[in-house]
N, C-alpha and C positions, 0 to 999 in steps of 0.2 A: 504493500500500500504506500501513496504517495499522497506529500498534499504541495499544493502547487500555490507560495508566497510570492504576494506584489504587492510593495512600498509603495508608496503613492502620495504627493503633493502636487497641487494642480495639474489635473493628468483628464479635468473631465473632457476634452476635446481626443482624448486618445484609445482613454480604459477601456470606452465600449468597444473598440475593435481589438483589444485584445482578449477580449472576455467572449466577445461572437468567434474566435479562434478556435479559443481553448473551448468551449460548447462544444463544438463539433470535432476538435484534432486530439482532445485528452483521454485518452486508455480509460476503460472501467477501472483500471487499479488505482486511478486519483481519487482519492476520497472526498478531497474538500477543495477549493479556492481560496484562500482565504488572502483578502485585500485590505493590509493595514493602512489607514489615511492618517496624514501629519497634520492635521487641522488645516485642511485646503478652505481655500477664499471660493473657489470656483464651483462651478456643480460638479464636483469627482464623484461625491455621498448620493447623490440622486442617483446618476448615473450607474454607480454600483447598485443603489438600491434595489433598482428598476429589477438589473439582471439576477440581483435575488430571487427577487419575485418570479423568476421564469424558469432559471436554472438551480434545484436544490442544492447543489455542490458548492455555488457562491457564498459566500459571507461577507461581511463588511465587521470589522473591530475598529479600534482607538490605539492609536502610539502611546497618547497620555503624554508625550512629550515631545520636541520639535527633534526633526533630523533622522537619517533614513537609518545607524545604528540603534536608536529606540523603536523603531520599527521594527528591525531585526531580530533583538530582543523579546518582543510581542510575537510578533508571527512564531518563530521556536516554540516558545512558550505555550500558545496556542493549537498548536499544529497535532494533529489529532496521532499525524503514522509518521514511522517511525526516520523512514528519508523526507526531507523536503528540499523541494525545488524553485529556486530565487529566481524570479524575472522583473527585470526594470519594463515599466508601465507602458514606456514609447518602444518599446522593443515590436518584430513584425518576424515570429516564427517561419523558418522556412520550411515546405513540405517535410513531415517525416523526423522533425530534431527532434522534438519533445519527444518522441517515441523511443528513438537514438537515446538520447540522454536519460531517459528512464531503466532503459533494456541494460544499458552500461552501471546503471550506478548500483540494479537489482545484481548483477550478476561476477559486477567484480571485486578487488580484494582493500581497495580505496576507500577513504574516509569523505575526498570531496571529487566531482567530476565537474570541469569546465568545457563550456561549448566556447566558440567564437564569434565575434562582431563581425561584418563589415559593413560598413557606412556608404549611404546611398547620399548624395547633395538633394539637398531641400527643392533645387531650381537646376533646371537646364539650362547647360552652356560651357564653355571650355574652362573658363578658373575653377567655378565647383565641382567639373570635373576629375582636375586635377588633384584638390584637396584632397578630396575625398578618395583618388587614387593613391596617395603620399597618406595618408590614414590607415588605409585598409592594412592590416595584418595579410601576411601571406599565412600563418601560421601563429597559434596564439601558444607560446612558453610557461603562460601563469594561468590560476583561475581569474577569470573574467566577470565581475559582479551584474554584468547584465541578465545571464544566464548561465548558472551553475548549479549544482544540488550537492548535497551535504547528507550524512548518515548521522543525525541530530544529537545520535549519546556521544560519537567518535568527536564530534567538535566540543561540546563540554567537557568531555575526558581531558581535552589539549586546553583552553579553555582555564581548567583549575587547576590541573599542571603547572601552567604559567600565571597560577595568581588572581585571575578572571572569571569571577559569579557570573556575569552579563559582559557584552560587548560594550567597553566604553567607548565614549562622544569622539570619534575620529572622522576625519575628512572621508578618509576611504576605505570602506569595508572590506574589500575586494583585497586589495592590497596587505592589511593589517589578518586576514582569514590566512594569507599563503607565510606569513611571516610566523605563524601558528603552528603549522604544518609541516612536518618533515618532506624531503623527493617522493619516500614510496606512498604518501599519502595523499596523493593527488592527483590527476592525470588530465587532461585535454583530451577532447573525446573532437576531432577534427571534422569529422560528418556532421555535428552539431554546428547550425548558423542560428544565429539572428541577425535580422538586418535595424539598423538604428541611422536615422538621419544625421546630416552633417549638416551646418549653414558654412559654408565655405571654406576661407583660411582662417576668417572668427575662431569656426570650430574645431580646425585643427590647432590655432594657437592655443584655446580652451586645453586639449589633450594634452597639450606639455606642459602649461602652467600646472594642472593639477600633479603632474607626475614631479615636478618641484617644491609644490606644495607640500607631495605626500613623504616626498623623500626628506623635507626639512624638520615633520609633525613626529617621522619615526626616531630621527637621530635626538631629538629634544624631550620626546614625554618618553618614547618607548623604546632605548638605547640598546637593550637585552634582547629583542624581537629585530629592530634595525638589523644588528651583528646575527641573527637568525637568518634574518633576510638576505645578505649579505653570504652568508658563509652556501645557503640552499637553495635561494635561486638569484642570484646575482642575476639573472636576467631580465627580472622584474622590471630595473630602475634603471641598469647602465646598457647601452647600446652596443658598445664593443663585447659585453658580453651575450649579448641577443643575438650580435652576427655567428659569434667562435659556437652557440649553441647549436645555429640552426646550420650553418655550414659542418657541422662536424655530426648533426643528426645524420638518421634515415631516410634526407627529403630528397627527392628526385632533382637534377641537377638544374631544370628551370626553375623549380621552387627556389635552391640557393642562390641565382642568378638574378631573382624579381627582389631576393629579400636584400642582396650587397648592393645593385641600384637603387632599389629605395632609399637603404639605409644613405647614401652620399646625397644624395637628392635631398634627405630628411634635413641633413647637416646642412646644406646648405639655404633653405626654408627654414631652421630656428636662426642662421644667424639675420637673416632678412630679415624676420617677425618679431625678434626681438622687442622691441619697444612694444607692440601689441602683447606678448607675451606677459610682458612685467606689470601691463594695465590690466591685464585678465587676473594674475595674482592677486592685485589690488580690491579688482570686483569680486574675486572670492572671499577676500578677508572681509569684505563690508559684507556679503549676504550672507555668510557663514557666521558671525556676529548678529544682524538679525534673527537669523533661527535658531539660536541658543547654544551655536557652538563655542568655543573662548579660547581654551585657554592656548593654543595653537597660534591662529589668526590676529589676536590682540599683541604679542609680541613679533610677527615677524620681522614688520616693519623696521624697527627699533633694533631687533639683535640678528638681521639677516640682509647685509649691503648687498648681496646676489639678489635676492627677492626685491629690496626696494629700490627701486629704479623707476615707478610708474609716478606721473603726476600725483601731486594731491587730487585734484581738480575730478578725477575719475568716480570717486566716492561721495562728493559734495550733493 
């Protein structure tokens, strides 16, 4: 049995197509839906409602607290069987992964399985193409918080090992889950997609800002998981180690050859984007402070000369 978790803040322009999805592509072995809302402004709670009313397997809960790790924490909590399965609310399942990703996670010897992104541009035309081409993963290294599932006792077990009743208030879940986790307890299940919008090079500068973000929140709160992160999959965070992974994997020789182009391509797009980049940090820290995050965000400014480099002017 499975239950199938979505986080959710203003997502009501999205949830219902993903919930008419999952309706029709979710195996009898899912037991529940269950959509936890962060106190959305928007009509997410209708929207879910509705599809209560139609579909028994729906549910709609309360985070009770701002930010998608209280979410996380909830849905766990809640989750009736014993794997569950995370998807981000603007996610767009491709034929067949949900089944993928379930059939893997029932049958093999893993604590968490990740599917893959790739990012489709909002709008036609050759730069959102491009973005979004310099985005896409040829191959995803870590788990992925869009779409992953987890074996619910095997993450508490790591979890209180390391000190962790509940998932505390971190930027990035996804991230701070594989920092948790030993090599043999995790796997990328490559048949598994989701497809997830991009709005341009905004979007792609967004993806690296956070990835500085994330790498500044673990060396500062969570230094012990950092040097985790670090020692088991250094490929999380650093590029040079993304290349020596995936060229030294099992991938077919055009995979290697899409991923060493990109990768010079990439480098050459963050040092362009840069000053978009440092304003995107800026706007994380201001929204990430509105929604109850802290103690990260309110100092990076202050004790992180690499992260502040964006105007004041951006946050006013």
């Amino acid at each position: 049995m499975e239950t199938i978790a979505i986080p959710t803040y203003n997502e009501g322009h999205r949830i219902g197509s993903l919930l008419a999805s999952l309706e029709t592509d979710a195996p009898p072995s899912v037991a529940e839906i269950l959509v936890c809302d962060s106190a959305s402004t928007d009509n997410t709670r209708e929207v879910v409602t509705h599809w209560a009313s139609r579909c028994e397997r729906v549910r709609l809960i309360d985070a009770h607290a701002p930010g998608k790790p209280a979410a996380w924490n909830r849905l766990v909590e809640e989750a009736a069987a014993p794997v569950v399965v995370f998807l981000d609310a603007d996610v767009v399942l491709l034929p067949g992964s949900l089944c993928r990703l379930i059939a893997a996670s029932a049958a093999g010897p893993h604590i968490a399985y990740s599917g893959r992104r790739r990012f489709r541009p909002t709008r036609s035309g050759l730069i959102p193409g491009i973005a979004a081409w310099l985005a896409n993963p040829v191959v995803e290294l870590c788990l992925q918080g869009t779409c992953y599932a987890i074996h619910k006792e095997g993450i508490r077990a790591r979890m209180r090992e390391s000190g962790f009743a509940r998932m505390p208030d971190v930027f990035a879940e996804d991230i701070w889950l594989n920092a948790l986790l030993a090599p043999d307890e995790m796997t990328n299940v490559h048949d598994v997609v989701v497809e997830v919008e991009l709005t341009g090079f905004s979007g792609y500068a967004a993806l690296h800002a956070r990835k500085m973000v994330v790498a500044y929140e673990l060396r500062t709160r969570f230094p012990e998981l950092a040097r985790r992160l670090h020692d088991h999959y250094p490929q999380a965070m650093q590029g040079f180690a993304q290349c020596k992974a995936v060229v030294g994997g099992g991938f077919s020789f055009a995979t290697k050859l899409r991923w060493l182009v990109g990768a010079a391509l990439k480098l050459t797009a963050n040092t362009v984007l840069r000053r978009e980049i440092a304003r995107t940090v800026r706007r994380y820290e201001y929204v990430y402070d509105e929604n109850g995050g802290s103690y990260l965000l309110r100092h990076v400014a202050s004790t992180s000369p690499r992260l502040h480099r964006a105007e004041p002017s951006v946050v006013s």
